[in-house]
LUMVO-24299 format. One record per residue (C-alpha): x, y negated, z negated; residue number from 1. Coordinates in steps of 0.02 Angstrom, whole numbers, padded with zeros to 5 digits, m for minus. Each point is the difference from the previous one (the first is absolute). Layout:
// LUMVO-24299
<pt xx="X" yy="Y" zz="Z" lumro="NUM"/>
...
// end
This chain:
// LUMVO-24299
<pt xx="01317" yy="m03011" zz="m15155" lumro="1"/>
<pt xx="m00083" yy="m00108" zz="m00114" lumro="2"/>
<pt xx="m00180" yy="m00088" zz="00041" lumro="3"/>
<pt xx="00081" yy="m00185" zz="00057" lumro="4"/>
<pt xx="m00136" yy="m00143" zz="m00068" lumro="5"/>
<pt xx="00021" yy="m00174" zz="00056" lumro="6"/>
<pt xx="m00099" yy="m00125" zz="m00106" lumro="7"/>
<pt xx="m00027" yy="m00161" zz="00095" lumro="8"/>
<pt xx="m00003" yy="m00126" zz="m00143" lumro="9"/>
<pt xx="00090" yy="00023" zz="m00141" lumro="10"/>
<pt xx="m00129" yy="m00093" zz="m00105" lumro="11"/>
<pt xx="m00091" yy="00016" zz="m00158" lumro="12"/>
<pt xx="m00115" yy="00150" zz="00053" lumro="13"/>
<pt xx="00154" yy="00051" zz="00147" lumro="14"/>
<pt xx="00135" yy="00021" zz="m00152" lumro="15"/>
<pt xx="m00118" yy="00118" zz="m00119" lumro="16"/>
<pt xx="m00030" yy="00107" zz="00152" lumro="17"/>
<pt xx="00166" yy="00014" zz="00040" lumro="18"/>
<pt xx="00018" yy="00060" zz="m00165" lumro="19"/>
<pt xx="m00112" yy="00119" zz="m00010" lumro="20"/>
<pt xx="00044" yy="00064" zz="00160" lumro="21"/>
<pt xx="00191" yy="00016" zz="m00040" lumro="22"/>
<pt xx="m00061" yy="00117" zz="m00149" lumro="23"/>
<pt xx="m00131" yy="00091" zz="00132" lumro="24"/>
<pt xx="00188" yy="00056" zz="00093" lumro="25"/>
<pt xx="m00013" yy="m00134" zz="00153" lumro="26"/>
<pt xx="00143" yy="m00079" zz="00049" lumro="27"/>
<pt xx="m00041" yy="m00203" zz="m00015" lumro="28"/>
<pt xx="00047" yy="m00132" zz="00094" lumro="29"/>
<pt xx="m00103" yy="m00174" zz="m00053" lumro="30"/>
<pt xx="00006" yy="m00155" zz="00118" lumro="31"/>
<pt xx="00026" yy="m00183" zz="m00064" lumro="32"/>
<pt xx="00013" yy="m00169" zz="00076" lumro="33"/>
<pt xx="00172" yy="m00012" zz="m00093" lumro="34"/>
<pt xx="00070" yy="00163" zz="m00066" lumro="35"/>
<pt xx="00126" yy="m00107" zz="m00116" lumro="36"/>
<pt xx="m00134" yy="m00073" zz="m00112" lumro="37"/>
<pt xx="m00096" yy="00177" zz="m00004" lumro="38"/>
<pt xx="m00022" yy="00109" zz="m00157" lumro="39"/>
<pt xx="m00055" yy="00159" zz="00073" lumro="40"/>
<pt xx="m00005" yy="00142" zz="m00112" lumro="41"/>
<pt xx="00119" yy="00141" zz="m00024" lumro="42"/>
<pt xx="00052" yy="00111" zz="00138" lumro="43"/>
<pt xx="m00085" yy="m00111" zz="00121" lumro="44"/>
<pt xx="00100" yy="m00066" zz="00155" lumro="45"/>
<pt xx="m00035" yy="m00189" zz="00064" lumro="46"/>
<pt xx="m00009" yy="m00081" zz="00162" lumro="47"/>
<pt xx="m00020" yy="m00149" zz="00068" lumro="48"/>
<pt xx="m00190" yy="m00003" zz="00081" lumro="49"/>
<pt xx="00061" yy="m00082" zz="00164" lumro="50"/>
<pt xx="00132" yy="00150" zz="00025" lumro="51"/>
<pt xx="m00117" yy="00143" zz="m00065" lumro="52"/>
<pt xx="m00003" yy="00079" zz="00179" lumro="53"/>
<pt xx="00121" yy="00123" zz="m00025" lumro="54"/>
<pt xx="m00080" yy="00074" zz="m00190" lumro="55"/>
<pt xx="m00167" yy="m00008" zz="00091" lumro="56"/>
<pt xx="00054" yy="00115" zz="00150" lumro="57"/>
<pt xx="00068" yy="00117" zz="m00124" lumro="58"/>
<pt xx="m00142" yy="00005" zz="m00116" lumro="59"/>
<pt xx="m00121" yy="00142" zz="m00028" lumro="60"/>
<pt xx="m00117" yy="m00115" zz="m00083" lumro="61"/>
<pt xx="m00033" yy="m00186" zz="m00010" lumro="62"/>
<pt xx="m00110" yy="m00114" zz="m00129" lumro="63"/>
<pt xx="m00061" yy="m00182" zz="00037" lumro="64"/>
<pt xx="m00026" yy="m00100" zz="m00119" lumro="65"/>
<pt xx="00030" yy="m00175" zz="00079" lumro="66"/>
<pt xx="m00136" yy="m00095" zz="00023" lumro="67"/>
<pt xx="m00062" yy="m00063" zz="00194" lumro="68"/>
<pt xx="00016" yy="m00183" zz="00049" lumro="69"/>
<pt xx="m00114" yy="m00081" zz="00128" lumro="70"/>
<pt xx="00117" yy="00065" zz="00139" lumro="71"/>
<pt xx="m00040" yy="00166" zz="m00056" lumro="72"/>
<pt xx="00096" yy="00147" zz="m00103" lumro="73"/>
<pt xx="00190" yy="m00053" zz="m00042" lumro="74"/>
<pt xx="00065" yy="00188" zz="00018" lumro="75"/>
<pt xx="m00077" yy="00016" zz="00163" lumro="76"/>
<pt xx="00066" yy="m00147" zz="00065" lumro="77"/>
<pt xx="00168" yy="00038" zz="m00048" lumro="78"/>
<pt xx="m00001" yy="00164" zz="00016" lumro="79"/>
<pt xx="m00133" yy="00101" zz="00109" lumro="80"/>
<pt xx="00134" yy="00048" zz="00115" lumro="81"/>
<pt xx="00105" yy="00086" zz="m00142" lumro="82"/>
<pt xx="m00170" yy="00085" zz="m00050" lumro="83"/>
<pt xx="m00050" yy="00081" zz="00137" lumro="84"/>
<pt xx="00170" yy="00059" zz="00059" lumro="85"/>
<pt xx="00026" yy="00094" zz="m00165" lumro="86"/>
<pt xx="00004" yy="00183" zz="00041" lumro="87"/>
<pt xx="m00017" yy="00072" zz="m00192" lumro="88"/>
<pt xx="m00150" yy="m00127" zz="m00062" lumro="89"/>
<pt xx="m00133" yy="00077" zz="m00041" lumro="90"/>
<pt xx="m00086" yy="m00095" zz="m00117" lumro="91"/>
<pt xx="m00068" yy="m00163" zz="m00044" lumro="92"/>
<pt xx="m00073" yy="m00085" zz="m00132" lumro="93"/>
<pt xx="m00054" yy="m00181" zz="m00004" lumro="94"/>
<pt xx="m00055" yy="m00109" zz="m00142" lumro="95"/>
<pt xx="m00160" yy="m00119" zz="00037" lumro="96"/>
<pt xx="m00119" yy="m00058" zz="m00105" lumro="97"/>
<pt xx="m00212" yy="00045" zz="m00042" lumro="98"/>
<pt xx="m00023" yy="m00188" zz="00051" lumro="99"/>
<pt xx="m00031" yy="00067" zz="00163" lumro="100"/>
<pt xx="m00174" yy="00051" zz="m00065" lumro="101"/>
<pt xx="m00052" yy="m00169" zz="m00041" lumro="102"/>
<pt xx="m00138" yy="m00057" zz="m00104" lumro="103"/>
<pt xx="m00105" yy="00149" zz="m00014" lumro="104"/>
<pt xx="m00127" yy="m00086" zz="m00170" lumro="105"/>
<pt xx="00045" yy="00111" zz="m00119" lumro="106"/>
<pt xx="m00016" yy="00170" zz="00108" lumro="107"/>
<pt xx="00111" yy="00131" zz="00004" lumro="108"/>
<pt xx="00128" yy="00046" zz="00145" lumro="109"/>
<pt xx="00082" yy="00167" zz="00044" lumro="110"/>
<pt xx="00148" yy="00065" zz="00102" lumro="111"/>
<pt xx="m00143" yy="00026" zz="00160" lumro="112"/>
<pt xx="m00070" yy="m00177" zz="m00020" lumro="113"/>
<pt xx="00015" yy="m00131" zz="00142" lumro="114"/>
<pt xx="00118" yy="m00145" zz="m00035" lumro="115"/>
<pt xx="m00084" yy="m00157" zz="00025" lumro="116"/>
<pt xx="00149" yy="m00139" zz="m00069" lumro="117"/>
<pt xx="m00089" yy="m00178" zz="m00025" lumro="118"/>
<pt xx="00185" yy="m00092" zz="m00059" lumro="119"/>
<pt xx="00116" yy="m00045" zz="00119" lumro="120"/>
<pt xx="00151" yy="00113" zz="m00075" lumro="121"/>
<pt xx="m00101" yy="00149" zz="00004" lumro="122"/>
<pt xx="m00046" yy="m00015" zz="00161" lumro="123"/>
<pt xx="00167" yy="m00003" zz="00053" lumro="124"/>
<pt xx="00030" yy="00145" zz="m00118" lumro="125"/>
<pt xx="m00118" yy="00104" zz="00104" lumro="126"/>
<pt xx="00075" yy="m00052" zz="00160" lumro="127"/>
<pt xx="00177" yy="00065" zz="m00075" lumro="128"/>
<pt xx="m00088" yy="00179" zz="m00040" lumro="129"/>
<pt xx="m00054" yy="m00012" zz="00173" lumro="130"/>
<pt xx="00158" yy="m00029" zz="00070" lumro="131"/>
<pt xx="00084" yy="00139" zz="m00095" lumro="132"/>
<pt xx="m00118" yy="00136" zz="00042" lumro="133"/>
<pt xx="00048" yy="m00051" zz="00210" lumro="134"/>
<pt xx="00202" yy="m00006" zz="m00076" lumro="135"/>
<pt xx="m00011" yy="00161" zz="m00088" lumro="136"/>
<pt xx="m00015" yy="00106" zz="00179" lumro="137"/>
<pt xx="m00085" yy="00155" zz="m00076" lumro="138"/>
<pt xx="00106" yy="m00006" zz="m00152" lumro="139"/>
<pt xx="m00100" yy="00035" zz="m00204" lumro="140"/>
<pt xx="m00054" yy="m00175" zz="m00039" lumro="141"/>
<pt xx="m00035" yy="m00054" zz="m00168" lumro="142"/>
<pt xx="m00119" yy="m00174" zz="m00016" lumro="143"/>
<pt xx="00009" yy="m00036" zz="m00181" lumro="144"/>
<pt xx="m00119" yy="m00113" zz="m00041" lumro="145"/>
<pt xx="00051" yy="m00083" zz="m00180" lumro="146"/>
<pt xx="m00091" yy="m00097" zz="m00116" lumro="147"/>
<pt xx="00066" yy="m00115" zz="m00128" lumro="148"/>
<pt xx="00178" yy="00022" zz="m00050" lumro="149"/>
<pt xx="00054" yy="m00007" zz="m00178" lumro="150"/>
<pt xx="00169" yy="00055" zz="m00110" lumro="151"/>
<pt xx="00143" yy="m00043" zz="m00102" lumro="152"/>
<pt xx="00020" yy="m00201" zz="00019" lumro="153"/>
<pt xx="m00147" yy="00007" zz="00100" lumro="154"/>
<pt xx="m00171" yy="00008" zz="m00125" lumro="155"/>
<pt xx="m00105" yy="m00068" zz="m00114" lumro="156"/>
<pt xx="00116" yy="00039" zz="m00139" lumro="157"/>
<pt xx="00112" yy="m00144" zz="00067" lumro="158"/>
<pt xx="m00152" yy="m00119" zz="00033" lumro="159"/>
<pt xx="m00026" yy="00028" zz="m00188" lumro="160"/>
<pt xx="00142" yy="m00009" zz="m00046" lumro="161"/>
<pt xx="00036" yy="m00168" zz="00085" lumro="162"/>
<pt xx="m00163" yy="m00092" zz="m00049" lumro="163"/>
<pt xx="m00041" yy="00013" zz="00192" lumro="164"/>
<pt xx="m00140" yy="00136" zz="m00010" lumro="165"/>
<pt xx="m00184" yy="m00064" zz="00038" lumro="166"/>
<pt xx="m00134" yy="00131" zz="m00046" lumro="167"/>
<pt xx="m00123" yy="m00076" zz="00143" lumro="168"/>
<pt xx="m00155" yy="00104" zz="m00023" lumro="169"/>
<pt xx="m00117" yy="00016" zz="00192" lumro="170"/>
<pt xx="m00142" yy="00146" zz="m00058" lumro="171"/>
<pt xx="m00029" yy="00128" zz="00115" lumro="172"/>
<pt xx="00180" yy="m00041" zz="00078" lumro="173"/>
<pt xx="00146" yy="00144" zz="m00009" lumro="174"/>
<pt xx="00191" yy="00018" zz="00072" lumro="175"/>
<pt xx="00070" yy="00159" zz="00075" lumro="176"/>
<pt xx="00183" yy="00018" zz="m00076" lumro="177"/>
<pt xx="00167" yy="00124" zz="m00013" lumro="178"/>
<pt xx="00152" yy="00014" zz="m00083" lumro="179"/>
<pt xx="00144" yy="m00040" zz="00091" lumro="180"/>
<pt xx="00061" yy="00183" zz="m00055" lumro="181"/>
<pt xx="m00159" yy="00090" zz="00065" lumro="182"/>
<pt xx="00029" yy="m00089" zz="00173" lumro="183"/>
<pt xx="00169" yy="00080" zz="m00022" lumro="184"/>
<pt xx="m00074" yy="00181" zz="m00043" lumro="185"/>
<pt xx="m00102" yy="m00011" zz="00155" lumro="186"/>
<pt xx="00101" yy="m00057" zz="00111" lumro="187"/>
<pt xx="00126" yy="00151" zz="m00042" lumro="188"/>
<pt xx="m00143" yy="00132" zz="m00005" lumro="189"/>
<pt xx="m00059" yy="m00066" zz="00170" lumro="190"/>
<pt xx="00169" yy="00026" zz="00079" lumro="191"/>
<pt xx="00017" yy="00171" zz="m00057" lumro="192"/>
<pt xx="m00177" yy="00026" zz="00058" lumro="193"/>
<pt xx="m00034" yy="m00047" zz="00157" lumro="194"/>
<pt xx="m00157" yy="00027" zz="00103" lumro="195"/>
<pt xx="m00041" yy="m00086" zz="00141" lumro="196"/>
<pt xx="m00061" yy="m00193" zz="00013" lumro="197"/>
<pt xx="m00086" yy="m00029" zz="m00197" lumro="198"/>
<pt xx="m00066" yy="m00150" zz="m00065" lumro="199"/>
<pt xx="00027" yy="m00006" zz="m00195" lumro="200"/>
<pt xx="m00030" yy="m00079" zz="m00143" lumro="201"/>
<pt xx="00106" yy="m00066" zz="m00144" lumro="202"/>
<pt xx="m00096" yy="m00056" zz="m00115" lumro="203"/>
<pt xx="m00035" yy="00042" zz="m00185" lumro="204"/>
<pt xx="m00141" yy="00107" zz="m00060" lumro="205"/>
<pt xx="m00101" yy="m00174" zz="m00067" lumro="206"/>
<pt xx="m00028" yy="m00136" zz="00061" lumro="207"/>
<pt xx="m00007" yy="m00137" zz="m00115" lumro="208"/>
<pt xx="m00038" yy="m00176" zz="m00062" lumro="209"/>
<pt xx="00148" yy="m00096" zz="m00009" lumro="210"/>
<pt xx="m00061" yy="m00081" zz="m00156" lumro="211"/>
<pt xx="00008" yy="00176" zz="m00066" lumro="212"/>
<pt xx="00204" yy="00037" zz="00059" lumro="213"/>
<pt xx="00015" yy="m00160" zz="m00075" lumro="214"/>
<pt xx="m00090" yy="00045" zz="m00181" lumro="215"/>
<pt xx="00097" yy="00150" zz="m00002" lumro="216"/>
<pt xx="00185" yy="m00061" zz="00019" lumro="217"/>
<pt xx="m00055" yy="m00126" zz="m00146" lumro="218"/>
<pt xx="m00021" yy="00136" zz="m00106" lumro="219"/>
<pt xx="00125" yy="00103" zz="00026" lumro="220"/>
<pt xx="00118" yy="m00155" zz="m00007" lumro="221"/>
<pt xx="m00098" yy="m00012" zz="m00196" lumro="222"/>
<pt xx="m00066" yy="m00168" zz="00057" lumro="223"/>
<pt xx="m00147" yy="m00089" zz="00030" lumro="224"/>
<pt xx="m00058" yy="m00012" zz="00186" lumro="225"/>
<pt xx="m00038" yy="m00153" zz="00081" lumro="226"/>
<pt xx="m00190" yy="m00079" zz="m00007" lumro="227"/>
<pt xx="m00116" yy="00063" zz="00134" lumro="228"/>
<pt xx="m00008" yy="m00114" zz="00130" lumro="229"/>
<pt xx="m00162" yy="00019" zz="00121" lumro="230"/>
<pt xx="00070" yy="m00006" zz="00168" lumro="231"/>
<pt xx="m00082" yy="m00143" zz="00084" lumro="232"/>
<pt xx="00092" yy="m00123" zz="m00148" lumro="233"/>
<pt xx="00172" yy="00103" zz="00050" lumro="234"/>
<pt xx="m00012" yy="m00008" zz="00200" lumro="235"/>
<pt xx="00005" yy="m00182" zz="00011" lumro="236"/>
<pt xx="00199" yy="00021" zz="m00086" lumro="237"/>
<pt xx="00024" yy="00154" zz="00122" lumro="238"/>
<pt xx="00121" yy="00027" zz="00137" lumro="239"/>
<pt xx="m00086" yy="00011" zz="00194" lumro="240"/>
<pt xx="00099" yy="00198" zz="m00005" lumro="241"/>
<pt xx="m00088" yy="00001" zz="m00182" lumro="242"/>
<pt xx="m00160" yy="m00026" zz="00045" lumro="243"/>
<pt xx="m00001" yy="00101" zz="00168" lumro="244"/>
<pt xx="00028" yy="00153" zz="m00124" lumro="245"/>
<pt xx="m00133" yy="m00059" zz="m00091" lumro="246"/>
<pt xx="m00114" yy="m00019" zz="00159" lumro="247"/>
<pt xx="m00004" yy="00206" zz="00021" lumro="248"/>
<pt xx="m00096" yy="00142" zz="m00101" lumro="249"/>
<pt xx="00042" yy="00169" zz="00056" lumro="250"/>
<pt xx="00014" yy="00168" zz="m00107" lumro="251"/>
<pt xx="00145" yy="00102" zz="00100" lumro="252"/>
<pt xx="m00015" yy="00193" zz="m00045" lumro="253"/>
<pt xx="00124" yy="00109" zz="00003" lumro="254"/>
<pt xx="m00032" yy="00165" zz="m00008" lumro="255"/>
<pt xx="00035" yy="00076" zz="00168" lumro="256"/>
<pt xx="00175" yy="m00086" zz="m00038" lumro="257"/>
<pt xx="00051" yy="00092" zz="m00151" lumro="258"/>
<pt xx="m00060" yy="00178" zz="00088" lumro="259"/>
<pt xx="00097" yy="m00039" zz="00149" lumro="260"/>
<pt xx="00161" yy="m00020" zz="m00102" lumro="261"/>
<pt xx="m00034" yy="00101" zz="m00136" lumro="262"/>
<pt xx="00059" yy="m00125" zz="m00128" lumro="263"/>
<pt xx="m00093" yy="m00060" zz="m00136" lumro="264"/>
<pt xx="00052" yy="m00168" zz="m00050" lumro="265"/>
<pt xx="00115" yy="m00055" zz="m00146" lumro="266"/>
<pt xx="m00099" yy="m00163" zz="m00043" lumro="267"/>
<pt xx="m00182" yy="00051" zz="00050" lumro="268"/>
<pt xx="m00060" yy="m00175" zz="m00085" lumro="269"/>
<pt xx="00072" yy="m00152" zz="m00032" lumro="270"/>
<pt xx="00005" yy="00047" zz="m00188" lumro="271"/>
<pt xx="00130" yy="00129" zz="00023" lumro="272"/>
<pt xx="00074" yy="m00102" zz="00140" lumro="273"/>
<pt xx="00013" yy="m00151" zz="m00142" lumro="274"/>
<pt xx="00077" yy="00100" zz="m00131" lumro="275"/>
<pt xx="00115" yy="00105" zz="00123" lumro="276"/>
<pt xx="00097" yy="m00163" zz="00045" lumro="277"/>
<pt xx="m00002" yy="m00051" zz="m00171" lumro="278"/>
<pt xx="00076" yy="00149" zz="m00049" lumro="279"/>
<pt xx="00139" yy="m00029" zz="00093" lumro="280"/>
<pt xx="00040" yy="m00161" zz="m00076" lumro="281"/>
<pt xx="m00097" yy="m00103" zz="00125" lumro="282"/>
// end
């Protein structure tokens, strides 16, 4: 029989890994708050989240990509009983985020550093990992930890585009990011790889200035980019989430990642990642 995934949350990272994993040979099934205004991809089956019991005892695999709430992990909550009762799942993967390294000044962190969250959301991040290594009762566990998510509709090219893009310049200061279609690679090669309880990284292979992603889409767009903007003139304007991105330095390797899963990735800077989605008419 066919490896059964269930992808809990349908989303914007959920749906490309459903894809990929429905041309990796797994039978899909995605979960949505309401499967009638869902778009999942082809070949992929949809349920409603609150009656996913049934798709989770019968899967081989499960992804989480739904994010945890002060009252903890949503799939959990909904659905530990399903989990643990599900004689054929072996595997597990779920999606956090490097935030739960907090400020680190700069320094780098691998896949054997101590988490040490400082925001609010990535503590309760952590506490979500740490729930789902006691749910997954001796089962392979996969802790992606994911920086900065960008794609089609979802990039610089569309903050250029729109007039919206701020090249904010903070020296010394550098984000983690990925592709949504690397998370998607990884995810898949994880699944058909499993070993044990990892902690990994998805992240690309530089971490960069954002006033850099930003100079970049500008060009390849054939326009100018916006005017530098020191940051301390552009966090007065920013958002509290803004500037709580802005409030953490960290360098997130990666290499223990990529040997792990064999996979090397498809965007392995935002350069590529840039002109990959604009390639594809986004």
């Amino acid at each position: 029989m066919a490896d059964r995934l269930v992808v809990a949350g349908l989303g914007y990272s959920g749906g490309a890994i459903a894809r990929e994993a429905v041309a990796a040979g797994f039978a899909v099934t995605g979960t949505a708050r309401d499967p009638a205004r869902a778009a999942p991809p082809p070949g992929v089956t949809v349920v409603a989240f609150a009656e996913a019991g049934a798709a989770i005892r019968a899967a081989t695999h499960l992804v989480v990509t739904a994010a945890p709430g002060e009252a903890g992990d949503p799939v959990l909550a909904a659905h530990a009983g399903a989990i643990a009762s599900a004689p054929g799942l072996r595997w597990i993967g779920y999606l956090s985020t490097t935030g739960v390294y907090g400020d680190r000044g700069g320094g780098s962190v691998d896949e054997t550093t101590a988490p040490a969250p400082g925001q609010d959301r990535s503590k309760r991040r952590l506490e979500a990992e740490e729930a789902w290594r006691a749910a997954a009762g001796g089962r392979a566990l996969d802790l992606f930890r994911v920086g900065g998510i960008y794609g089609p509709g979802r990039s610089s090219l569309d903050e250029v585009r729109s007039g919206t893009a701020w090249r904010v310049v903070k020296p010394g200061h550098a984000f983690s990011r990925i592709h949504r279609d690397d998370i998607a690679l990884a995810v898949a090669a994880a699944a058909r790889r499993p070993d044990g309880v990892r902690v990994l990284h998805l992240v690309d292979d530089e971490p960069a200035p954002s006033a850099d992603v930003v100079a970049e889409a500008a060009r390849l767009l054939g326009v100018e980019p916006p005017p530098a903007l020191p940051f301390d003139q552009a966090a007065p304007r920013m958002s509290p989430m803004a500037l709580s991105f802005w409030s953490e330095n960290r360098v997130v390797r990666n290499a223990a990642t990529k040997a792990a899963l064999g996979i090397a990735w498809r965007c392995p800077t935002y350069r590529e990642g840039l002109a990959r989605i604009l390639a594809a008419g986004g």
